[in-house]
N, C-alpha and C positions, 0 to 999 in steps of 0.2 A: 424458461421458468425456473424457480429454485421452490425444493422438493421440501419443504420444513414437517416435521413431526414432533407432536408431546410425545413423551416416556416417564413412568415412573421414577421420581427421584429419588437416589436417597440423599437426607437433608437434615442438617442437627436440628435438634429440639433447639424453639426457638432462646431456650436461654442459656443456650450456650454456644450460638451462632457466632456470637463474638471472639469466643476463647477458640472454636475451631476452625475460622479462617485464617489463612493466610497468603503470605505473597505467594504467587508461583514460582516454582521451582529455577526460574531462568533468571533471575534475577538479582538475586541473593547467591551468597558463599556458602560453604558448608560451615566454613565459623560462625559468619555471621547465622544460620539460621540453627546453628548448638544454640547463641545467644539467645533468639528469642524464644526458641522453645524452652527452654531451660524453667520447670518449676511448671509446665505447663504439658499435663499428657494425652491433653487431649488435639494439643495444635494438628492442622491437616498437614504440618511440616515434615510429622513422620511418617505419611505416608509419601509425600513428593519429594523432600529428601530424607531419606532412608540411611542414609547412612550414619545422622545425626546419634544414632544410637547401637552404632559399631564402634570398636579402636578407631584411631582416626589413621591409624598405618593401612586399615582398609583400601584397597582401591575400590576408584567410586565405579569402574564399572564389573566389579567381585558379582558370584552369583549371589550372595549374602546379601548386597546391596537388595537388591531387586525382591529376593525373598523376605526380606527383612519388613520392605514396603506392602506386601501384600499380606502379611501377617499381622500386621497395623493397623491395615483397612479392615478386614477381619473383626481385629479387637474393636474398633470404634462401633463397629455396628451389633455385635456379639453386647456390647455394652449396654447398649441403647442412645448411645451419644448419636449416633446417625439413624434415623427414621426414615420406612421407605415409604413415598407417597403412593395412595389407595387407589390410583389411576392414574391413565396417563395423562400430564398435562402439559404445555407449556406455563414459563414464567418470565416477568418482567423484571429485571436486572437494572437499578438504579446508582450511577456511582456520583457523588459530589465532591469536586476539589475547589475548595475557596468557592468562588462566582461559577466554576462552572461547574453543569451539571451534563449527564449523556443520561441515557434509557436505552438498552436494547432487549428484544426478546431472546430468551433461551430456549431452544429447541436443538434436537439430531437433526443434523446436515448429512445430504448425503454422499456416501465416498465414491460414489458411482461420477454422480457431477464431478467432484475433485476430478476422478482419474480423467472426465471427459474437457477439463479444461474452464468450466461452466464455473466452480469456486477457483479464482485467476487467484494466484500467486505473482510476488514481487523481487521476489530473492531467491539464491540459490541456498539448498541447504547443505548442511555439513553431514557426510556419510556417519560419522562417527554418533555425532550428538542424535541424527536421525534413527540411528540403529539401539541408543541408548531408549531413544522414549518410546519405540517400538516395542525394546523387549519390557520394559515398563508397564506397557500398556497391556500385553500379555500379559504376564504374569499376576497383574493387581485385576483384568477382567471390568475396565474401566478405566476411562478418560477424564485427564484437565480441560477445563473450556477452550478453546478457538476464540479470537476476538478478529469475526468478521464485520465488514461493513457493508453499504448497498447503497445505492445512489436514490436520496430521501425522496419518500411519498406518500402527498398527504392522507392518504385513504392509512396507511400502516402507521401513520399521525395518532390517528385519532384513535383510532383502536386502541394505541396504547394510552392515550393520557384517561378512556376511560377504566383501562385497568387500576391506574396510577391514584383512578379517584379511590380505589376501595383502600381496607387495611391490610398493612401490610403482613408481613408473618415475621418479615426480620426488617429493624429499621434503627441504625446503630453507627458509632462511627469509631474507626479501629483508630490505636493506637498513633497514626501519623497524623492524625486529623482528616482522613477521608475518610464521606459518608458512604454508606452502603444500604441498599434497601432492597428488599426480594417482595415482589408478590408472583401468587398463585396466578396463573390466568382463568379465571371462571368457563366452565365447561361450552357455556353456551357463546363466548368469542373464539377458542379455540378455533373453527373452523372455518370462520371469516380471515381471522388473522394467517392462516394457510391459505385460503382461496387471495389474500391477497398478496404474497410473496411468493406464489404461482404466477403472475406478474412482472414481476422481476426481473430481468431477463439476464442476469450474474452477479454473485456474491463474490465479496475482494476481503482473500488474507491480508487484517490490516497487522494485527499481530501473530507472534505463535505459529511462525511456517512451520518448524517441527513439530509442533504438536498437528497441526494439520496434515502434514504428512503423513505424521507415524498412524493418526488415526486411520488416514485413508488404507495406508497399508496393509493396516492388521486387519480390515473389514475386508478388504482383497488377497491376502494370505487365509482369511479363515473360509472365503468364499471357494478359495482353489484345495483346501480341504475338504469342505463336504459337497458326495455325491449327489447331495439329494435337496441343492441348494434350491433356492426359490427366487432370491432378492430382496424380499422381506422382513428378513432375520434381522435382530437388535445391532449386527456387528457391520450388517452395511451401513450404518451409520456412525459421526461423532459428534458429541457435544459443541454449540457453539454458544454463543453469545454475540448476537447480528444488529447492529450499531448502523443509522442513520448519517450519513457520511460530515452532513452538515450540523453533525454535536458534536465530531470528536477531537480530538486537541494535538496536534503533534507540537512535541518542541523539538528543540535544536539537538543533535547529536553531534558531539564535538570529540576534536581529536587532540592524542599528545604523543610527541616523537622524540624518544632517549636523545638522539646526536644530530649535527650537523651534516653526518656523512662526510667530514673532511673539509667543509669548509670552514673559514674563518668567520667570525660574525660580519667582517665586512665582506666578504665574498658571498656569502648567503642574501645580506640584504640587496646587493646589488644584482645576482640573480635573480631574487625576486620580485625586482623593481622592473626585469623584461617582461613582463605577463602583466602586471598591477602595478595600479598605481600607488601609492604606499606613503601613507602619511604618517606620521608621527602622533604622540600623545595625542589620542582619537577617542570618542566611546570605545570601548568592549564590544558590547553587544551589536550584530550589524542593523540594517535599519530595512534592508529588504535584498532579493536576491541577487546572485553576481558579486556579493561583499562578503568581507569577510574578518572578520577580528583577530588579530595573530599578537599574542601575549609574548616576547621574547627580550631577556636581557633586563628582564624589571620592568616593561614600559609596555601599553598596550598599541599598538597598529593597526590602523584600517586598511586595509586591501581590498580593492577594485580594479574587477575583472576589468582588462584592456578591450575594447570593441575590435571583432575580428580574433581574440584568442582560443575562442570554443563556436560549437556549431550549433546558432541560436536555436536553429529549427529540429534540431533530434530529440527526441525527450527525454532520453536518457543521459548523452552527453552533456544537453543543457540545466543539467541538475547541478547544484552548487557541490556537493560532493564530487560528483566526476571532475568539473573547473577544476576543485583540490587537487583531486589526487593527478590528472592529467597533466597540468601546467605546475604545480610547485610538488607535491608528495614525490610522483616517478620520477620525473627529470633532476630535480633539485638536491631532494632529501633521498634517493636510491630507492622509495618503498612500493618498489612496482605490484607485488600482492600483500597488499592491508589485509589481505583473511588468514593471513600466516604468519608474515613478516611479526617478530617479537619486538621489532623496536618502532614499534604504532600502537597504542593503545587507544580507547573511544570512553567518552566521557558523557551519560546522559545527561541532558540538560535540565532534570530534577533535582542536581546536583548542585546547579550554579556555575555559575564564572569563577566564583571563589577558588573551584576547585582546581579550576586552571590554572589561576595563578601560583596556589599551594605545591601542583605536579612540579610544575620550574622552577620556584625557589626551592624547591627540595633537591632538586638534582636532574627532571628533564630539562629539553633544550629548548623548545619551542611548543605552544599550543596555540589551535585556530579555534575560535567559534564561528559558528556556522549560523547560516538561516535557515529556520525549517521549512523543511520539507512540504509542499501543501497536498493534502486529499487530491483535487486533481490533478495533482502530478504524478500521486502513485497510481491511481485509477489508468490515465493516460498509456502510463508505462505499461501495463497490468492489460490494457486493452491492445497493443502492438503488441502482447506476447515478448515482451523482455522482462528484463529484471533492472534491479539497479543497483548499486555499487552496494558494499555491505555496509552495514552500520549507516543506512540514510534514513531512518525513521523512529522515535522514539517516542512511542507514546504515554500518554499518563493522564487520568490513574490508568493502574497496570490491575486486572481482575483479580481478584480473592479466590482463592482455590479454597474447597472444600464445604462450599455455601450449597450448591450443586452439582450433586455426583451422577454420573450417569454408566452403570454398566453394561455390557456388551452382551448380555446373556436373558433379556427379559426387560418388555416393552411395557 
């Protein structure tokens, strides 16, 4: 089953929903998110990055950072720019990019499932970045959304498209050109729509393992604090945003590598040429799995995988990332750990191909695009209890922070 709950939100006045979303914190740079908050003091950028309104000799994990953030949050709502909702409820979370459109419901997820394996994770997370949105989450007393998913059903269909009929409270499209639209869930679906993701039988972190961590964490740190716990409290729970598997959009998450590792252009290509088959002036972009687009020397390359190079039937293995990194990244280019290694950098494919090209004429040495990732292949991965290589999933649109706030202290 998966455990869903309304909570009282708090939530900007609907006119100024606009000025106070923004991207999530993982996203964006700290320059870039000085830029766009800049002239603008109500962006929810100060409170997810915090640092935006320190020196910038600040280090970002200073305790100032963190205080800085929770003293923001504070003012937005001290202000009245943030409004808490008069009951608990869940809401319907609409995002539109060009053609396509997702819906998922908002609700507390519980950290109980997380620790019991029940909301399945894809990836490993990083101690560092994990322990940063931990002590974040303390301290602000309040979580950024999770963007899970669930394998679609029409009964949680319908529910929502009748929410979808009403009016919305926020319905607006930021800056990039993606839509955004919030409704209330009216009191009397609220408990259908739990009885029916009671159902369910596992939620998949599709984005935001940190934040799904850290949530889970602080709700089991503050559980191993009080005596007089129950399981009940606001803090066994974190915010998600839980997305029908069959709306959502991965694209391509691509990569670029500073050097050759010592080869020559003509010893690299013919290395390459043992694994794939390697064509010359080709598309860019590949055309389905096993291929691969490698932008080097000015000219683009199609690469396919050799039959018998990787091991069709593993689900992890068989993922176009691992092919990369196992047959050309480790062996070829030396970058046996991409979660570290500085001379790999990953490129989302919100970006473009453009941008590949851009990296190498500037000064790297090679870039690959990739084919994304599909839903069931992270599900797949996620239901053997693995992970997958880092950097294999990118999704988009990426959720707006500060549309729906949810604190840890009151249900």
């Amino acid at each position: 089953m998966s455990d869903i709950r309304p909570f009282r939100a708090l939530r900007p006045r609907p006119d100024l929903a606009a000025r106070v979303a923004s991207y999530p914190y993982d996203v964006i740079s700290s320059d870039e998110a000085r830029a766009l908050a800049e002239g603008n003091d109500i962006s929810y950028l100060h409170v997810v990055k915090p640092e935006i309104d320190l020196p910038r000799e600040v280090d970002l994990y200073d305790d100032r950072v963190y205080a800085q953030g929770a003293k923001n949050l504070r003012r937005l709502i001290a202000e009245g720019v943030l409004i808490r909702e008069s009951e608990p409820r869940l809401y319907v979370y609409q995002q539109r990019m060009g053609d396509h459109v997702q819906a998922g419901v908002v609700a507390a997820c519980s950290c109980q499932e997380y620790a019991d394996g029940l909301i399945k994770r894809h990836e490993f997370t990083r101690k560092d970045k994990e322990d940063d949105r931990t002590r974040h989450t303390h301290e602000l007393n309040a979580n950024d959304p999770v963007f899970l998913t669930y394998r679609q059903r029409t009964d949680i269909d319908t529910l929502v498209d009748r929410v979808r009929q009403l009016e919305p409270v926020y319905d607006f499209v930021a800056d990039d050109g993606f839509g955004h639209t919030v409704w209330v869930v009216p009191a009397e679906l609220t408990e259908p729509l739990q009885e029916a993701f009671r159902a369910v039988p596992a939620l998949y972190v599709a984005d935001g393992h940190h934040r799904a961590a850290s949530g889970a964490r602080v709700g089991l740190e503050r559980r191993a604090q009080n005596p007089h716990h129950t399981g009940n409290e606001p803090y066994n729970y974190f915010m998600a945003v839980v997305f029908p598997h069959n709306q959502l959009k991965i694209m391509d998450y691509n990569r670029v590598v500073k050097d050759l590792h010592g080869h020559t252009p003509e010893s690299f290509l013919a290395a390459v040429a043992g694994k794939f088959t390697v064509t010359p002036d080709a598309p860019a972009r590949p055309e389905h799995g096993d291929q691969f687009g490698m932008y080097f020397g000015g000219r683009w390359y199609r690469l396919e995988a050799k039959p018998g190079s990787f091991p069709d039937q593993d689900p992890v293995r068989s993922l176009d990332v691992a092919i990369l990194q196992e047959n050309l990244l480790a062996p070829i280019l030396g970058i046996t750990d991409p979660r570290t290694d500085k001379r790999i950098d990953f490129v989302g494919g919100i970006r473009g191909l453009g941008e590949l090209e851009q990296r190498v004429d500037s000064g790297w040495a090679v870039a690959f695009a990739l084919h994304p990732t599909s839903l069931e292949q992270l599900m797949t991965v996620a239901d053997c209890g693995e992970v997958m290589p880092p950097k294999s999933t990118w999704f988009e649109p990426k959720l707006r922070s500060g549309l729906l706030v949810r604190t840890l202290d009151i249900w």
